[in-house]
GUTOR-693472 format. One line per field, with one value per residue (C-alpha): residue number from 0; residue in one letter; chain; x, y, z. Coordinates in steps of 0.25 Angstrom, whole numbers, padded with zeros to 4 digits. Layout:
N
nr <- [NUM,...]
rest <- [A,...]
kette <- [A,...]
X <- [X,...]
Y <- [Y,...]
Z <- [Z,...]
***
This chain:
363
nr <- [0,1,2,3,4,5,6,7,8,9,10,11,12,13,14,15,16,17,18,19,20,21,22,23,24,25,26,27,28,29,30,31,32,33,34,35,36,37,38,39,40,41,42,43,44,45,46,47,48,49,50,51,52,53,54,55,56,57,58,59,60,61,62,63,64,65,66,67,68,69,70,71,72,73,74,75,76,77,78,79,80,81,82,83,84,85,86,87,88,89,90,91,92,93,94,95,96,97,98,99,100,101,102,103,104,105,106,107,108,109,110,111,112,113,114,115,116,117,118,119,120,121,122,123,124,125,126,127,128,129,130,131,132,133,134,135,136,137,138,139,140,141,142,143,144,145,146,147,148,149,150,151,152,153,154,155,156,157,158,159,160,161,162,163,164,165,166,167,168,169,170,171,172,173,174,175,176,177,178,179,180,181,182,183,184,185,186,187,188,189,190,191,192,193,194,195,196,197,198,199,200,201,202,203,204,205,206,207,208,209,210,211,212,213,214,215,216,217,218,219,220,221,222,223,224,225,226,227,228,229,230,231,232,233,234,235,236,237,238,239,240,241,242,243,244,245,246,247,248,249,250,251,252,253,254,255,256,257,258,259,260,261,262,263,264,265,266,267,268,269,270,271,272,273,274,275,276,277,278,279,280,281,282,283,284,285,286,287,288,289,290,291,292,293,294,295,296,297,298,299,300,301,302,303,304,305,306,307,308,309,310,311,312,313,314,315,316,317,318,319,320,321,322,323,324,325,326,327,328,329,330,331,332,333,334,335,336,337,338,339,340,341,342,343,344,345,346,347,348,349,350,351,352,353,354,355,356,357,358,359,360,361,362]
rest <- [X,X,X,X,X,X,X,X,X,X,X,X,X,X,X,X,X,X,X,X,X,X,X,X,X,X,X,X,X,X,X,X,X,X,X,X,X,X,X,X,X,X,X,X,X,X,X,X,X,X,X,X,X,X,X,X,X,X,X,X,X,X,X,X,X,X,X,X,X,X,X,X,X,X,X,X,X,X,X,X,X,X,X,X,X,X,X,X,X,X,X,X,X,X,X,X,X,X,X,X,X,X,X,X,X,X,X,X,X,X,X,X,X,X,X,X,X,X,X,X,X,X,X,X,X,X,X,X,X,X,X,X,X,X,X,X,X,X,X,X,X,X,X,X,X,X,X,X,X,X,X,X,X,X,X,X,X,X,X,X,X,X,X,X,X,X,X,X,X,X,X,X,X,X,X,X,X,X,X,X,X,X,X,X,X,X,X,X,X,X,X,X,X,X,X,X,X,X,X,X,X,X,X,X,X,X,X,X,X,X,X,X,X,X,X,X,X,X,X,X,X,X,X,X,X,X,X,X,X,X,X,X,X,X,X,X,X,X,X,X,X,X,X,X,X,X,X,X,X,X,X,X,X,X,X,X,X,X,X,X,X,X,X,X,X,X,X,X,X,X,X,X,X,X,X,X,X,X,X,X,X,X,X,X,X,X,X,X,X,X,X,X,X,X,X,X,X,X,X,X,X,X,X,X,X,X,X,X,X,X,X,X,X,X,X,X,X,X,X,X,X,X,X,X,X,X,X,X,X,X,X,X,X,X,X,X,X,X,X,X,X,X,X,X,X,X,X,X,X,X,X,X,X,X,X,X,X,X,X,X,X,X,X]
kette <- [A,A,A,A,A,A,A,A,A,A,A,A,A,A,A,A,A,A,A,A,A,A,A,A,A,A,A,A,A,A,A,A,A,A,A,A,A,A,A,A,A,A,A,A,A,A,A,A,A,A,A,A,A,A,A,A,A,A,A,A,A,A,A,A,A,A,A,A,A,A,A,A,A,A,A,A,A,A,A,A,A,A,A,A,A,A,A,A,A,A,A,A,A,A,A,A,A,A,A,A,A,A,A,A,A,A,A,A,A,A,A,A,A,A,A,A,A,A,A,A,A,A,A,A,A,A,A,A,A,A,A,A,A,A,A,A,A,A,A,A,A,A,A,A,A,A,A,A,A,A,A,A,A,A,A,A,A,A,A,A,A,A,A,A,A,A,A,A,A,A,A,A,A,A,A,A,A,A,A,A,A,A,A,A,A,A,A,A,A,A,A,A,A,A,A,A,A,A,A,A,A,A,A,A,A,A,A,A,A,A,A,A,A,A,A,A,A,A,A,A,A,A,A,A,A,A,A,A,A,A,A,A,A,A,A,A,A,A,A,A,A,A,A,A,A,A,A,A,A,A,A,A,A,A,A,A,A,A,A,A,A,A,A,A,A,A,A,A,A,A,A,A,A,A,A,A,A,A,A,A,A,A,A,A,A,A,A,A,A,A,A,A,A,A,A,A,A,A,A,A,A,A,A,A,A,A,A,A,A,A,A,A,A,A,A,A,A,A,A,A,A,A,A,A,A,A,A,A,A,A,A,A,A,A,A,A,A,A,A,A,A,A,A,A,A,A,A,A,A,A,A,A,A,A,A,A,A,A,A,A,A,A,A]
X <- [0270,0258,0268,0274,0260,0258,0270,0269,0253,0261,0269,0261,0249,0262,0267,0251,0248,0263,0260,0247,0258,0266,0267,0266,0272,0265,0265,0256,0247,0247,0240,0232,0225,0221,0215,0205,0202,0200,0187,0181,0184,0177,0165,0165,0166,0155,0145,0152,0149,0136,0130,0138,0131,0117,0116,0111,0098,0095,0086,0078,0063,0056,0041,0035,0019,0021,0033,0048,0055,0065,0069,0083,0092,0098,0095,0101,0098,0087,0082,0065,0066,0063,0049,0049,0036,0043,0035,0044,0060,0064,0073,0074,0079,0080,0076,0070,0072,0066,0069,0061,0060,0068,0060,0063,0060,0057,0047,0032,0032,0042,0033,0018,0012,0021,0014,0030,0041,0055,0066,0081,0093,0105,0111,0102,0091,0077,0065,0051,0048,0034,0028,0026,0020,0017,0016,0015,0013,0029,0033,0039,0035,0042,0044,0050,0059,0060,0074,0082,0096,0101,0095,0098,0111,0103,0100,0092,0099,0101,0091,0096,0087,0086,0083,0099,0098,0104,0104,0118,0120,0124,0114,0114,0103,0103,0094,0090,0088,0082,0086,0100,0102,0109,0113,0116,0118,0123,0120,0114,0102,0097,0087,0075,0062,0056,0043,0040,0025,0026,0023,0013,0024,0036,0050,0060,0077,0081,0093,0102,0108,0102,0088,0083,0071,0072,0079,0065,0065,0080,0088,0094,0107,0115,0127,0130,0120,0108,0095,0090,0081,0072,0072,0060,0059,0067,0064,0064,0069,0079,0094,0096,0081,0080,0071,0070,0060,0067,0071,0064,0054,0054,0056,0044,0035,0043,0041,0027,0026,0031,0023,0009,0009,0006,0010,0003,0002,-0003,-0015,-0020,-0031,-0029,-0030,-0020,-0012,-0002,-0003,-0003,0002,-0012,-0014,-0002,-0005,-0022,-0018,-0006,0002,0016,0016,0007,-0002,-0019,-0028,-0039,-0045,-0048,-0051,-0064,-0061,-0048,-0037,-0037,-0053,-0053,-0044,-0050,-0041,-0048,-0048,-0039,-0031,-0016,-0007,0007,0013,0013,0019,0029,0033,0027,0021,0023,0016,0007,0016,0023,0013,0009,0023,0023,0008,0014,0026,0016,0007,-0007,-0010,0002,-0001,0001,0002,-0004,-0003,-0013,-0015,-0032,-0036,-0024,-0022,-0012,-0019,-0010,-0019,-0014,-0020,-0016,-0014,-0022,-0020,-0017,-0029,-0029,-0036,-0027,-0016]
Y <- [0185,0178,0167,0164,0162,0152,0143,0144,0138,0128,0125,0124,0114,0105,0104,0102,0090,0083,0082,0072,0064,0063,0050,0054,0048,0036,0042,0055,0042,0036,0050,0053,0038,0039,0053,0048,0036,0043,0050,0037,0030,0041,0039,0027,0026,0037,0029,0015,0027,0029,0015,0010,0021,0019,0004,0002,0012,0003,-0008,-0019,-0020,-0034,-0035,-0048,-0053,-0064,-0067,-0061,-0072,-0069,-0069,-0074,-0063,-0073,-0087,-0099,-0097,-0107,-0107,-0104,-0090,-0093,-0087,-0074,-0067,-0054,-0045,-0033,-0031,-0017,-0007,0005,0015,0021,0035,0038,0033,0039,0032,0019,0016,0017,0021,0016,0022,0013,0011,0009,-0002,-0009,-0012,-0008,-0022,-0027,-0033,-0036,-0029,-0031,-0020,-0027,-0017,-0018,-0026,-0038,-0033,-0037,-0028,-0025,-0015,-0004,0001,0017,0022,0020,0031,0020,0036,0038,0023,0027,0018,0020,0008,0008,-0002,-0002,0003,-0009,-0013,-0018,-0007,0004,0009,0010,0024,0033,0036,0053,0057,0066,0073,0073,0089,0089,0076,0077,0067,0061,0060,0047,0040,0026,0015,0007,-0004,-0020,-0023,-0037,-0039,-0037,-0028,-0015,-0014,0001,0005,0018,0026,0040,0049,0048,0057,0064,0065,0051,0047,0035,0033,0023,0031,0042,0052,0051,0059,0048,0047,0039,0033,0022,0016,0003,0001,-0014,-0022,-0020,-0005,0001,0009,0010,0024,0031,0037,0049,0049,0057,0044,0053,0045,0054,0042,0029,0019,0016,0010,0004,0003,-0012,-0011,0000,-0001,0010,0016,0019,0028,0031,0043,0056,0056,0069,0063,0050,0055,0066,0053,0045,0054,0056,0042,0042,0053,0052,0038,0042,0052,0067,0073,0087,0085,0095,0085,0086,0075,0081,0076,0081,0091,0085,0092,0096,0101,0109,0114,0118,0124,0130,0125,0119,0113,0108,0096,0097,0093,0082,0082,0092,0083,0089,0093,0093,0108,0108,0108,0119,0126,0125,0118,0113,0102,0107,0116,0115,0114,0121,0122,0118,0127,0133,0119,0119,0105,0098,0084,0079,0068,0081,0089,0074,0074,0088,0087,0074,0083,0093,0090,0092,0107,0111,0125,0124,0135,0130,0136,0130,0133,0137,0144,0149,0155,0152,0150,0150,0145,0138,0127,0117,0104,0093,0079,0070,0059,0050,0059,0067,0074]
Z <- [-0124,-0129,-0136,-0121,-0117,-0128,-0122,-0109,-0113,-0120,-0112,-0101,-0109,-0112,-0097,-0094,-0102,-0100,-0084,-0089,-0094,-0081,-0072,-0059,-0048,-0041,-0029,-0035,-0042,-0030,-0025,-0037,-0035,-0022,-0022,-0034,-0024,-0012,-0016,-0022,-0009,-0001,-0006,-0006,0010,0010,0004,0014,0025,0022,0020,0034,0041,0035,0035,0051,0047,0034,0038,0029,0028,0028,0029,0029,0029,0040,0049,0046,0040,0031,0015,0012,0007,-0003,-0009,-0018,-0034,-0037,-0024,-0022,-0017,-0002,0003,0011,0017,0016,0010,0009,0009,0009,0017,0027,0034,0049,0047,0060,0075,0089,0101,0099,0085,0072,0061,0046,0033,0020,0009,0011,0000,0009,0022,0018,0015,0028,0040,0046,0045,0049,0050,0047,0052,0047,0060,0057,0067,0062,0069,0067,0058,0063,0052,0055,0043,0029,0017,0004,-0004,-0001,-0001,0013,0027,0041,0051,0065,0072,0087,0092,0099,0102,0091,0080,0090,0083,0071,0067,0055,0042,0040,0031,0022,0009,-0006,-0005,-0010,-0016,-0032,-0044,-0044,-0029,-0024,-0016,-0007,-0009,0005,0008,0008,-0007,-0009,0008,0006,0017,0017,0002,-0002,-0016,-0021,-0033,-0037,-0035,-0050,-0050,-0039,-0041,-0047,-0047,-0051,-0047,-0038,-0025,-0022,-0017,-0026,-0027,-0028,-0029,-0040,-0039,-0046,-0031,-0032,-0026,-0026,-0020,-0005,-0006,-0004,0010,0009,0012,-0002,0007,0000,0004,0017,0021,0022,0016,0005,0001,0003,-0007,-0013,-0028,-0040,-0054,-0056,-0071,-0070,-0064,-0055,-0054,-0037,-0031,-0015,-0009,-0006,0011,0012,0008,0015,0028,0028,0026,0034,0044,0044,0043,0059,0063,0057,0052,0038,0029,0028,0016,0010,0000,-0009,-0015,-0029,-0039,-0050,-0063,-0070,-0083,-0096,-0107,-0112,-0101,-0099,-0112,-0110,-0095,-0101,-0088,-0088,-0074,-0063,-0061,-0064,-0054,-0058,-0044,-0032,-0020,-0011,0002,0000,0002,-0014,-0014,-0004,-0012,-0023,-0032,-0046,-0055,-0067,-0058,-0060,-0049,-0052,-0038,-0023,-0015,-0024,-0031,-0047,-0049,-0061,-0058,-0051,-0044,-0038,-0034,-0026,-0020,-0016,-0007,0001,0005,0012,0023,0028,0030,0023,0016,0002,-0010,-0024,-0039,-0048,-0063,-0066,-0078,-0082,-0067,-0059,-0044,-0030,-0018,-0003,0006,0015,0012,0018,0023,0009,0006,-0004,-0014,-0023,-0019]
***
């Protein structure tokens, strides 16, 4: 019996690795070939989908200190670079429309100095650009443009979120690099969480779709077309080092912008650093951030928070620096009830307040 097995296995191995060998007919490669191709070319119309449906809601920032007259695109080798009173290039997006205005998110750093702005559409149309609100903390700005005619089949991108977002996903650039209009590049969310210290609030995308001068304010699309990003920054020596500001994110400041103005923030009114080895060691704590500073009058005064407390968590979340605690604070709002753990004495301590209005005095 157990020889009969062994055959038939040999027999079976042999009759396996011969049909590698096999030509098939033209016809079945004919098949084989254009069921390989068929996925690649789905994809690639997804991406052709998505770029044709968000192009109308991608507009280009100019700001200029006097007048609106215009920087070539392009110019002849050897020729003077001809003189422009732009002060800024940069990009956009429609995020927002009521039955008057549409309302455009991009970078602060794009329009803040700007005493005229003009919004480009995709059509050609060129109109004034309000400016409704400013938060230079998140590098975010909101400008409107009066609905006419011409713009009025123009719409707001679907905002979608990074709550799902992964490393690895592929990802859309969209905007008007050095004023070339509508340029998209696509690539792949590197990694979540940057900071690079260049804003007060950061939490940034990376990613290597191209990002170049005149990006900044542009959408970062996934791609069901959803904007799960604004792009924001380079690293000028670096090949593929993009960052744009999470949407969630974005479109809480965004909003506020609309609303209020200006940006409300919680404030605790700590001045904090983050734990040094030494002091890990001394404290005998592996995590949290060390206040330096309690601010008078101010919900951690009243509390009774001190200098030398260790803060390990906010409202269930441990904190490990202080650029995350910072981040954590702009999320909440004036009067939101918070739940702190510090570290004192060797005691861990759990005490609630609410948050006042943020200052410019700690945190």
């Amino acid at each position: 019996m157990e020889k009969r097995f062994l055959t038939f296995l040999f027999i079976f191995f042999a009759a396996f690795f011969s049909c590698e060998n096999i030509q098939l007919p033209k016809q079945e490669k004919k098949k084989e070939k254009k069921e390989e191709i068929e996925p690649i070319i789905t994809i690639q119309n997804r991406f052709a989908s998505i770029i044709e449906k968000a192009t109308p809601s991608i507009v280009t920032v100019f700001t200029y200190a006097e007048g609106i007259d215009k920087t070539p695109i392009a110019y002849n080798i050897g020729d003077e670079e001809p003189f422009s009173e732009s002060e800024s290039l940069g990009s956009g997006f429609v995020y927002k429309e009521d039955n008057d205005f549409l309302y455009i998110l991009t970078n602060s750093h794009v329009i803040e100095k700007s005493k005229n702005i003009v919004v480009k559409f995709f059509n050609g149309v060129e109109k004034k650009g309000k400016t409704v609100g400013i938060d230079t903390k998140s590098d975010l700005a909101v400008l409107k443009v009066k609905k006419e005619e011409k713009i009025n089949s123009i719409h707001p991108l679907p905002i979608g979120t990074t709550k799902s977002l992964k490393v690895g996903y592929f990802v859309i650039a969209g905007g008007s690099p050095y004023n070339l209009g509508h340029t998209f590049t696509l690539g792949i969310v590197s990694a979540l969480h940057r900071n690079l210290g260049i804003s007060t609030y950061e939490n940034y995308i990376q990613t290597d779709a191209a990002i170049n001068p005149g990006d900044s304010g542009g959408p970062l699309l996934d791609i069901y077309g959803n904007v799960v990003g604004v792009n924001t920054a380079i690293i000028q020596s670096g090949q593929g080092l993009g960052f744009a500001i999470p949407i969630d994110d974005a479109i809480v400041v965004a909003d506020e912008l609309i609303k209020y103005g200006k940006v409300r923030r919680g404030w605790l009114g700590v001045v904090v650093q983050n734990l040094s080895k030494k002091q890990k060691k001394h404290l005998k704590v592996e995590k949290g951030v060390y206040i330096i500073k309690v601010v008078e009058d101010s919900p951690a005064f009243a509390l009774g928070l001190k200098k030398g407390d260790v803060i390990i968590e906010i409202n269930g979340e441990k904190i490990e620096t202080a650029q995350q605690l910072k981040y954590i604070l702009s999320k909440l709002k004036p009067k939101d009830d918070i739940k702190i753990k510090i570290y004192r004495k060797g005691k861990v301590i759990v005490l609630s307040t609410k948050l006042g209005e943020m200052l410019d005095k700690g945190i």
